[in-house]
C-alpha positions in Angstrom: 129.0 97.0 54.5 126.8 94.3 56.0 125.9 91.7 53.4 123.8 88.5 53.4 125.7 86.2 56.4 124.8 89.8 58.6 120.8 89.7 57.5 120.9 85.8 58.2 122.7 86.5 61.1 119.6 89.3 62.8 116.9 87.1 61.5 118.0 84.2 63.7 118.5 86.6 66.4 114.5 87.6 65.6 113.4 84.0 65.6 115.0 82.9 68.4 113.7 85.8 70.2 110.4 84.9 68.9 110.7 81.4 70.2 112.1 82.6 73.5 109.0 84.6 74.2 106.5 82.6 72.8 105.4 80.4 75.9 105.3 83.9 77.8 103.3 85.7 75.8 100.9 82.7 75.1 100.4 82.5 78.8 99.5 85.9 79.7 97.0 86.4 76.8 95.3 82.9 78.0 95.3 83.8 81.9 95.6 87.6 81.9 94.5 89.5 78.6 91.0 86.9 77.9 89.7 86.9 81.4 90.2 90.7 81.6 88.2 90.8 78.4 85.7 88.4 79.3 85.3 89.8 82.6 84.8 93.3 80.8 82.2 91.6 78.4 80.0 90.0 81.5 80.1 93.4 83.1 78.1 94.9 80.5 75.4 92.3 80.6 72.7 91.7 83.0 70.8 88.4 83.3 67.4 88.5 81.7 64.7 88.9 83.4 62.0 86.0 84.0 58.9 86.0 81.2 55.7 86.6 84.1 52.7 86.1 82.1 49.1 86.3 83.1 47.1 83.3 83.5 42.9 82.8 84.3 42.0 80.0 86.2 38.5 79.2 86.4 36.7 76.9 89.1 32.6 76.5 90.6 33.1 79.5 92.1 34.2 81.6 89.3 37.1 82.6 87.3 40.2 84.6 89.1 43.6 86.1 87.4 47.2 85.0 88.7 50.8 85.5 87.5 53.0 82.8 86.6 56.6 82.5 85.2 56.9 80.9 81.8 59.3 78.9 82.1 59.8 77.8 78.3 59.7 81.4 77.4 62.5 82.6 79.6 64.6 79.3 78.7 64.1 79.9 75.1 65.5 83.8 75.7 68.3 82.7 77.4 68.9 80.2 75.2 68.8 83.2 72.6 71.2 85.0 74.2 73.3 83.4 76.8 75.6 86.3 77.8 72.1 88.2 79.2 70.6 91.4 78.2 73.0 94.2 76.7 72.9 96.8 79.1 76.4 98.8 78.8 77.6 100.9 81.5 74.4 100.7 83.1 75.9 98.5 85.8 78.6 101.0 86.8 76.7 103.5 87.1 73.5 102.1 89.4 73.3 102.4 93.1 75.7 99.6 94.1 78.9 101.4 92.3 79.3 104.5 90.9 76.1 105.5 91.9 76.0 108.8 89.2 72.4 110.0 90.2 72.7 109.5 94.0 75.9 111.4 94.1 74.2 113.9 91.9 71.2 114.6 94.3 73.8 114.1 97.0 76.0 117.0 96.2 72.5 119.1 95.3 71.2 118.8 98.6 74.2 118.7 100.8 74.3 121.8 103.5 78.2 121.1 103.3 81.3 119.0 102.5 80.9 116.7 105.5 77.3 116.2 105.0 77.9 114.9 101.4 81.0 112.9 102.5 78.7 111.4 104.9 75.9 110.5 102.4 78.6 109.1 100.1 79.4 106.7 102.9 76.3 105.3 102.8 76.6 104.2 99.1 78.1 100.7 99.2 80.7 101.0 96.8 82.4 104.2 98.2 82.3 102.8 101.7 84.0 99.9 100.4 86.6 101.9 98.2 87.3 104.9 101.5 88.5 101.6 103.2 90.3 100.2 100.4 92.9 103.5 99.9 92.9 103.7 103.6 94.0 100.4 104.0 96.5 100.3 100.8 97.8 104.4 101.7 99.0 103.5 105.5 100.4 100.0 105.4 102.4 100.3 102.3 104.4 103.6 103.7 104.6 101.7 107.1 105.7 98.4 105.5 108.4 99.9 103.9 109.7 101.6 106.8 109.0 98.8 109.4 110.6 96.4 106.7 113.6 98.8 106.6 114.1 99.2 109.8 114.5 95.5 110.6 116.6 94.7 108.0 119.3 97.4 109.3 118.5 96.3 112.7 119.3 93.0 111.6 122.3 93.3 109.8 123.8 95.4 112.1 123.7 92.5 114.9 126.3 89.7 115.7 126.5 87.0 113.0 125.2 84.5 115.4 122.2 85.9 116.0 121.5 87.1 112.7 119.8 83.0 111.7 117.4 83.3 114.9 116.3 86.7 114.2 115.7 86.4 110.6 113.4 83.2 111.4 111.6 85.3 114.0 110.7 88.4 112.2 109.7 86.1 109.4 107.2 84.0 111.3 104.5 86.3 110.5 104.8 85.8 106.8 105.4 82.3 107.3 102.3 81.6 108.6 98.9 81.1 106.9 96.9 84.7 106.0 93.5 83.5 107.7 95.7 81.7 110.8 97.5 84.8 111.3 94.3 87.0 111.0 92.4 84.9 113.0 94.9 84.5 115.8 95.2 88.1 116.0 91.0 88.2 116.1 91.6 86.3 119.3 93.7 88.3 120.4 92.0 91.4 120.1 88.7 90.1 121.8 87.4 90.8 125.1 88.8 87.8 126.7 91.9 87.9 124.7 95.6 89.2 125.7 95.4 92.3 124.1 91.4 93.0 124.3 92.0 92.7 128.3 95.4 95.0 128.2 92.8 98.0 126.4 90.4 97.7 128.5 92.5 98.0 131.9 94.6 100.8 130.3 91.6 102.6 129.1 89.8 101.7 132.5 86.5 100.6 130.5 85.5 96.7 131.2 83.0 97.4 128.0 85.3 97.7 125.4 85.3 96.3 122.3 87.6 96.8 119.5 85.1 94.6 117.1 82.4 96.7 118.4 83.9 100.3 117.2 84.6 101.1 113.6 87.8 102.8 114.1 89.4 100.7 116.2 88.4 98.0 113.6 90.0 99.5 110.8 93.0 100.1 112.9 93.1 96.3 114.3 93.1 95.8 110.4 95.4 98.1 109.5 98.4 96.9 112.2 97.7 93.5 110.7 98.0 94.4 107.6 101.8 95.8 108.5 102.2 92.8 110.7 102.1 90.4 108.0 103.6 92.3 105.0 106.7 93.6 107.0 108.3 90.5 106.7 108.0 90.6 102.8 110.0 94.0 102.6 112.5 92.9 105.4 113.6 89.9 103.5 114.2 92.4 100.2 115.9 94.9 102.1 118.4 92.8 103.9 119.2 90.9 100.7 119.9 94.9 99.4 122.1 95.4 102.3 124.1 92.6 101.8 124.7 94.6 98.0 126.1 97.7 99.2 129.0 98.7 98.2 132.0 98.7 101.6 134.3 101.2 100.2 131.6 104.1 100.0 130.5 103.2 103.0 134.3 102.9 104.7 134.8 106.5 102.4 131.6 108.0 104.2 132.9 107.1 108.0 136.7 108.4 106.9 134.9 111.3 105.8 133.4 111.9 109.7 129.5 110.4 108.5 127.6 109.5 111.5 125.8 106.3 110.9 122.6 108.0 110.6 124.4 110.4 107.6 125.4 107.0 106.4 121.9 105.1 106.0 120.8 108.4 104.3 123.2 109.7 101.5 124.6 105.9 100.8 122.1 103.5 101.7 118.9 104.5 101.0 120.1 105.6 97.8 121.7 102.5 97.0 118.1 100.7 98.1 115.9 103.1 95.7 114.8 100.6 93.3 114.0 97.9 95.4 112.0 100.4 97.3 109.9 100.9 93.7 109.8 97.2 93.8 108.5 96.8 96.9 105.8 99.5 96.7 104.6 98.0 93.7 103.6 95.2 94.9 102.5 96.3 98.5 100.4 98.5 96.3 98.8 95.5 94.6 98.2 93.3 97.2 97.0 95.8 99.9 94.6 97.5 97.3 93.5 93.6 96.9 93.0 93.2 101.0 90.4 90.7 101.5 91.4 87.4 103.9 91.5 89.5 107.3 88.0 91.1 106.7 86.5 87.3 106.1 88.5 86.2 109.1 88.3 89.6 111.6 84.2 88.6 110.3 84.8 92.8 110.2 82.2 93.5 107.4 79.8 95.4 109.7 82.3 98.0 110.3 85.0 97.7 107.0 84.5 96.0 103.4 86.8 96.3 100.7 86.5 96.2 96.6 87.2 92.4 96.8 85.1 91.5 99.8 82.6 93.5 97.8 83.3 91.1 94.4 82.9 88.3 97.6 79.9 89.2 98.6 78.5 89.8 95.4 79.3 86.3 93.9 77.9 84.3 97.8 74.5 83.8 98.6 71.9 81.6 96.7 71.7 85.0 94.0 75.1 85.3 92.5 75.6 88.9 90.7 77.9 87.7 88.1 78.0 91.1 86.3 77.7 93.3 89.2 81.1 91.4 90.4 82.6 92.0 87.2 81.6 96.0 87.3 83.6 95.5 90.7 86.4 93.7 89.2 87.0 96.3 86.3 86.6 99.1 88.6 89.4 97.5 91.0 91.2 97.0 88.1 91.3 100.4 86.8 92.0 101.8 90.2 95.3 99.6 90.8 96.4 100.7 87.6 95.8 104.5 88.2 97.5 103.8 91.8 100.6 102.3 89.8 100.9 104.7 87.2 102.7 107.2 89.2 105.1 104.8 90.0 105.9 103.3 86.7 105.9 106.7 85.1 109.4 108.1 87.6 110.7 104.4 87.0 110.6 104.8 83.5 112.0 107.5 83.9 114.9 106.5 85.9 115.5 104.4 83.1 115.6 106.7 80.8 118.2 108.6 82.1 120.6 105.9 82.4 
């Protein structure tokens, strides 16, 4: 039976633990769990509004009526209440995000489904949020294959090469987010390599990919694969180097081609760094912000953080409505994640 030496024994065993995961947890409830709540808290608040007060001002030629702001009034209600006025979900629901009543009216006096996609387009937030799961639902698929693809291609060469053509295919992920984005904005304009190379093939001198909203989300789009590709690449050939060479000298006794081979031994060997890896393609492409500021591509494509961007620029900074945004973006990366976590978890389990 276990007696005293075993209880002193699992109480150090809890206090080290304890100890061990004390700086952790400290961290992420002072850089993750208060600025989620504070961020929450601002969103529900909306600055007060300025005290305007009527004033008479009387000369020779008689009296007249104007409107002034009182300034000491409006100090002292700020003053009163520094985090503004209490307005709830007010904010999430007004024009600029969720916009419940326009959507309403929208649906009411839509002829048919495209007609109401197309006035849905023309609320802010929506516009902002179709090109956000664009953007995040065809890079991350064509990251992981692009990233996948390399990597085989690249183990599969001569060991002499392999140092050059790993530094290569790395280059675009070596290099600065707005330098890469804004070489490939050159690039893409009508005096650039590739702007010129469209406009010969298509056989119009006018053309211009900046100019056209679907060719701009689609200059976005193959940069967006461009510079994540190398980041999956890098996991995959480190996963390669992990596979086990008896199965695979067992599949090619066994008459697998090599394409039998990547399937039933390595891609299955690879699953959980594919979870990994669309986890946080997931993240970071539902986050896309640095090529819209540097493709200047907000006429044609905004996202939920060039939205928060926008929002928080300008001489009038909307504090709250970029926290509304920032709850809202955070909610939606966790509903795109949740799918994923769930079948790791259960993965897991089953082991």
């Amino acid at each position: 039976m276990p007696g005293p030496l075993a209880d002193q024994t699992g109480c150090m065993k809890h206090k080290t633990f304890f100890w061990f995961i004390l700086p952790t947890s400290l961290a992420m409830l002072l850089f993750i769990a208060l600025p989620i709540v504070s961020v929450v808290m601002q969103s529900m608040y909306a600055p007060h509004e300025q005290v305007i007060v009527e004033v008479e001002s009387c000369d020779i030629f008689g009296c007249k009526k104007s409107t002034m702001v009182d300034q000491d009034a409006t100090r002292e209600i700020r003053e009163a209440e520094p985090l503004g006025r209490f307005v709830g979900t007010e904010i999430y629901t007004n024009r600029n995000h969720l916009a419940t009543t326009e959507i309403g009216l929208a649906w009411q006096q839509a002829t048919g489904f495209s007609e109401f996609v197309s006035a849905l387009m023309n609320l802010p937030f929506y516009r902002a949020l179709a090109f956000t799961l664009t953007f995040t639902f065809v890079v991350t698929p064509l990251v992981l294959i692009l990233g996948f693809m390399i990597a085989v291609a690249v183990n599969s060469i001569p060991a002499p090469l392999r140092g050059p053509t790993i530094f290569l295919s790395l280059l675009p992920m070596i290099i600065n987010t707005l330098v890469g984005s804004l070489i490939l904005f050159w690039m893409v304009d009508a005096r650039g390599i590739v702007g010129t190379l469209l406009q010969t093939l298509v056989g119009d001198p006018n053309l211009s990919m900046k100019a056209s909203t679907p060719l701009t989300w689609v200059m976005l789009i193959v940069y967006g694969v461009w510079h994540a590709a190398p980041f999956a690449f890098v996991v995959y050939y480190a996963g390669l180097q992990t596979v086990p060479k008896d199965t695979l000298e067992s599949a090619m006794m066994d008459g697998a081609s090599r394409w039998e081979q990547i399937r039933y031994v390595i891609i299955p060997h690879l699953l959980p760094l594919t979870t990994f890896i669309a986890l946080m393609q997931l993240m970071d492409n539902f986050r896309v912000f640095e090529p819209i500021l540097s493709f200047n591509a907000s006429a044609h494509a905004t996202s939920l953080s060039y939205f928060i961007y926008d929002d928080l620029g300008g001489e009038t900074r909307l504090l709250s409505s970029a926290a509304a945004t920032s709850v809202l973006t955070i909610i939606g990366v966790a509903i795109l994640l949740t799918p994923v976590l769930i079948r790791t978890w259960r993965d897991f389990g089953r082991k």
